[in-house]
Residue frames as a rotation matrix with the C-alpha (Angstrom) as fourth column:
UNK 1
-0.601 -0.080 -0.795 11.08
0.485 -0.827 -0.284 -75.77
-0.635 -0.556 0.536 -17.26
UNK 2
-0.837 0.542 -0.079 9.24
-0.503 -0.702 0.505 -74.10
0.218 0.462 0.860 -20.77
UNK 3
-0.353 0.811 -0.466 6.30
0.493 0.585 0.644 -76.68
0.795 -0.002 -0.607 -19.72
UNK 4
-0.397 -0.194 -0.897 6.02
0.918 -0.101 -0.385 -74.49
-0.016 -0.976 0.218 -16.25
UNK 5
-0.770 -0.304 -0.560 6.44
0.223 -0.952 0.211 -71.62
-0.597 0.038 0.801 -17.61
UNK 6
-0.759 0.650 -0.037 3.99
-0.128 -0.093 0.987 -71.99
0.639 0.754 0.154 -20.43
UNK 7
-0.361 0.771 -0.525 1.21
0.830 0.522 0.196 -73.17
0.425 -0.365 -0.828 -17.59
UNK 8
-0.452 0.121 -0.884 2.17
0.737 -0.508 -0.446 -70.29
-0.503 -0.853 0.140 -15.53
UNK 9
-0.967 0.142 -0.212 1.26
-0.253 -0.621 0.742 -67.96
-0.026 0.771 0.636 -18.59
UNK 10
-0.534 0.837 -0.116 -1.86
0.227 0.274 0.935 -69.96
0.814 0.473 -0.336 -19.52
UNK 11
-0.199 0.349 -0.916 -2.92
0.910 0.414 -0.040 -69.57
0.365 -0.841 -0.400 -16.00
UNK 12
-0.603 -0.061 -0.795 -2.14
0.465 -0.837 -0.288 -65.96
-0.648 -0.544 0.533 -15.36
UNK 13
-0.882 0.457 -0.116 -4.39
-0.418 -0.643 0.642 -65.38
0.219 0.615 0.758 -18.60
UNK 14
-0.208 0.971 -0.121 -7.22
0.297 0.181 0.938 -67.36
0.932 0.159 -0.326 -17.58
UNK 15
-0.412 0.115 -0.904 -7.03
0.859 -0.282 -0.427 -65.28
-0.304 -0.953 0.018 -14.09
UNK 16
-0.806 -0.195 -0.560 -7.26
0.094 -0.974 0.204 -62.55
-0.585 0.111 0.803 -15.87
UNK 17
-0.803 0.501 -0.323 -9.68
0.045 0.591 0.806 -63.58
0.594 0.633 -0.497 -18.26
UNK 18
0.187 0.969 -0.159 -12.25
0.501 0.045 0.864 -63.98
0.845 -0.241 -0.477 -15.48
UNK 19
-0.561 -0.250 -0.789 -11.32
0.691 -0.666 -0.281 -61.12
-0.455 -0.703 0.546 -13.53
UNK 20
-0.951 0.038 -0.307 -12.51
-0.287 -0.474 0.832 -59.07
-0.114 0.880 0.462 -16.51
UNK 21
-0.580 0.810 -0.087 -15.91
0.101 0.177 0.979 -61.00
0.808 0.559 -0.185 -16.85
UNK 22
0.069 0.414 -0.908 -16.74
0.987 0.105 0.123 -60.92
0.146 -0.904 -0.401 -13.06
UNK 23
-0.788 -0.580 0.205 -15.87
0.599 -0.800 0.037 -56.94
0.142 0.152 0.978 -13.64
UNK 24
0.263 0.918 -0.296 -19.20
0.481 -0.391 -0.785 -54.78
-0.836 0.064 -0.545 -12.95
UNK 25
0.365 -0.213 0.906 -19.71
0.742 -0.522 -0.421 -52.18
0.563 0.826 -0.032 -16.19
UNK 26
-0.886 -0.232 -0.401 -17.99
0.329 -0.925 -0.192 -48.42
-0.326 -0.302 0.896 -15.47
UNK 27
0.697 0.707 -0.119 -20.73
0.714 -0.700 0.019 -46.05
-0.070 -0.098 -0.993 -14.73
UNK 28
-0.153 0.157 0.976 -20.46
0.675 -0.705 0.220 -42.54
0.722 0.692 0.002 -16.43
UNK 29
-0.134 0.446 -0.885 -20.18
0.884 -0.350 -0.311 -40.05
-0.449 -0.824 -0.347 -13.59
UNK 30
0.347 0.786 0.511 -21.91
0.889 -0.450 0.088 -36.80
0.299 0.424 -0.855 -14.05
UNK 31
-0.855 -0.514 -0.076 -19.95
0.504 -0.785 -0.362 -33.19
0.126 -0.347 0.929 -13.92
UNK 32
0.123 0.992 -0.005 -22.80
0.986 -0.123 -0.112 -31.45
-0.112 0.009 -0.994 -11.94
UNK 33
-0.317 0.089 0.944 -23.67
0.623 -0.731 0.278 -27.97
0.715 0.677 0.176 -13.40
UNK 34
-0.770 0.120 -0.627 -23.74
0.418 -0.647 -0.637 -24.87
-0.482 -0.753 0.448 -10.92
UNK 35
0.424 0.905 0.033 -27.82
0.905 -0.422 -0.058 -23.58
-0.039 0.054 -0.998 -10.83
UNK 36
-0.266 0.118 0.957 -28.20
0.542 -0.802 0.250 -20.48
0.797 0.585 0.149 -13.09
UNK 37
-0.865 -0.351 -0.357 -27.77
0.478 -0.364 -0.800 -17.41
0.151 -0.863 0.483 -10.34
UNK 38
0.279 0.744 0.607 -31.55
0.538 -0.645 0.543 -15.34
0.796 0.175 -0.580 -9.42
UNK 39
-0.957 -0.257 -0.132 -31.23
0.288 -0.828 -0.480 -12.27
0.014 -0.498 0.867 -7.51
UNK 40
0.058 0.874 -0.483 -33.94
0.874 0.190 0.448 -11.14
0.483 -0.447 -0.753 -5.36
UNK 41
-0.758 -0.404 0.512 -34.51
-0.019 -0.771 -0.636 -7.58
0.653 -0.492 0.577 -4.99
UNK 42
-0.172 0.942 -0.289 -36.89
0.941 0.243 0.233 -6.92
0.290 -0.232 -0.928 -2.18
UNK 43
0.753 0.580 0.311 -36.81
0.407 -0.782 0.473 -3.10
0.518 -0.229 -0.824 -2.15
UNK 44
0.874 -0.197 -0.444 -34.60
0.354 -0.368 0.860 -2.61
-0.333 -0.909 -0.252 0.69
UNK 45
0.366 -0.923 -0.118 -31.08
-0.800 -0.247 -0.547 -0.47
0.476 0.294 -0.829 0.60
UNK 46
0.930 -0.135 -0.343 -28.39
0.340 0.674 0.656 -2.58
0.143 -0.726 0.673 1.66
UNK 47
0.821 -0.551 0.149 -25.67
-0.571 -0.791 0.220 -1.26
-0.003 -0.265 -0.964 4.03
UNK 48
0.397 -0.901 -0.175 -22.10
0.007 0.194 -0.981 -1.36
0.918 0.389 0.084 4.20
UNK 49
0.143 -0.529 -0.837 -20.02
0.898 0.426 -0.115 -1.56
0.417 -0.734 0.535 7.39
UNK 50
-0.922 -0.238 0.305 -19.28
0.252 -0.968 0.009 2.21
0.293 0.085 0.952 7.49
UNK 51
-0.346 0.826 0.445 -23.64
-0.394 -0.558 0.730 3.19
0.851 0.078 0.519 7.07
UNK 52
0.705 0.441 -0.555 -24.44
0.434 0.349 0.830 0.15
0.560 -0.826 0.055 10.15
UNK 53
-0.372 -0.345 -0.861 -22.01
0.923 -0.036 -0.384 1.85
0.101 -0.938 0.332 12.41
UNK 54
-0.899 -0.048 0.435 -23.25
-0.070 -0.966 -0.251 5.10
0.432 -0.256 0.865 12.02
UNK 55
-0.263 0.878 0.400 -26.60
-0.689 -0.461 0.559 4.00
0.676 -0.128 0.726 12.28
UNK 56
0.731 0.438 -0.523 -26.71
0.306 0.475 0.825 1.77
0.610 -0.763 0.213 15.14
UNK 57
0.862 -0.285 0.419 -23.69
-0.454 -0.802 0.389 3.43
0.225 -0.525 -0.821 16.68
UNK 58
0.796 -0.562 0.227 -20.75
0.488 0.816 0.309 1.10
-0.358 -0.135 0.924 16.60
UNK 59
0.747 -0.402 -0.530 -17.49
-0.528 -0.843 -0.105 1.17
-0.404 0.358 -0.841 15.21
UNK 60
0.955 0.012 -0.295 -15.55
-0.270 0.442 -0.856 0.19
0.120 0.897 0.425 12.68
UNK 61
0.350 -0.937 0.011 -11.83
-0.476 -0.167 0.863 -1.14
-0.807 -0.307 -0.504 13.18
UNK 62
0.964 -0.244 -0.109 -10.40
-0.027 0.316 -0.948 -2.32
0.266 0.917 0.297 9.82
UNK 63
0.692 -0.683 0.231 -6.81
-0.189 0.138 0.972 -3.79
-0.696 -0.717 -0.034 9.68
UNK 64
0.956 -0.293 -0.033 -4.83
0.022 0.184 -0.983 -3.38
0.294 0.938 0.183 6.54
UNK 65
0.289 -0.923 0.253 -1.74
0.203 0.317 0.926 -5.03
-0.936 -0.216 0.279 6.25
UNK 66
0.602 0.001 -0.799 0.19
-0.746 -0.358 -0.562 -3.66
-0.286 0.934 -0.215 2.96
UNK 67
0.042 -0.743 -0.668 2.89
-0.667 0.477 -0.572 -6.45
0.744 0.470 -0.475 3.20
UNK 68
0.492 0.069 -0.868 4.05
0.286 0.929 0.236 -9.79
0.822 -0.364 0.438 5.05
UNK 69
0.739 -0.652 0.170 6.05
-0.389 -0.207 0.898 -9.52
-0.550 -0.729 -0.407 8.13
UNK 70
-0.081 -0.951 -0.299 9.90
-0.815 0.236 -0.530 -9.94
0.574 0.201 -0.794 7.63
UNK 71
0.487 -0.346 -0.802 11.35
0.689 0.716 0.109 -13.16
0.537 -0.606 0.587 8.59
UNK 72
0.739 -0.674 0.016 14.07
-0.101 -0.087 0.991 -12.97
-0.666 -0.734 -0.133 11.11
UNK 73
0.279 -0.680 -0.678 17.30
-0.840 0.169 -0.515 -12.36
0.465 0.714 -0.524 9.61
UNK 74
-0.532 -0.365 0.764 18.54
-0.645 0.760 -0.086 -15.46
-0.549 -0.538 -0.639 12.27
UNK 75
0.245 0.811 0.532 16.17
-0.158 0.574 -0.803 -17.66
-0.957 0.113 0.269 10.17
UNK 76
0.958 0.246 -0.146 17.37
-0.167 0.064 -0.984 -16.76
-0.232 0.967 0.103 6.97
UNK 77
-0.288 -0.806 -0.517 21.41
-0.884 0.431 -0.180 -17.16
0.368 0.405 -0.837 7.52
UNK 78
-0.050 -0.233 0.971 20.51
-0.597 0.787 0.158 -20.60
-0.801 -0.572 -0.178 8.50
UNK 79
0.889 0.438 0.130 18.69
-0.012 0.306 -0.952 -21.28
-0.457 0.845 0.277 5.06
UNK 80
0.745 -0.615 -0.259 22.14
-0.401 -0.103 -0.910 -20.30
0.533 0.782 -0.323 3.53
């Protein structure tokens, strides 16, 4: 049995062994770098929601929520 055992060892290192040399190399990956911001004025104003409805005549609808809906309270005694 240690005659087995020793092969299986010698074996499982020369798998390994040329696993390792058949290995390509690790390529270095580049962390690409976010391009340095330019701003382009060209003169013009620029409007807000509020100035383009007045001036093309539209209107504005604007939906502020200050908080989530409540659950159901039926939802929460189940949780407990």
């Amino acid at each position: 049995m240690a005659t087995s055992s020793h092969d299986l060892a010698k074996i499982g290192m020369e798998a390994f062994a040329l696993l390792k040399e058949n290995q390509p190399p690790q390529v270095k990956h580049v962390t690409p770098r976010q391009a340095p911001l330019h701003h382009h004025h060209n003169g013009r104003e620029v409007l807000d929601c509020y100035q383009a409805a007045k001036k093309f005549g539209g209107v504005v609808i604007v939906e502020h929520r200050a908080k989530r809906m409540p659950a159901p309270q039926t939802a929460i005694r189940k949780l407990f």
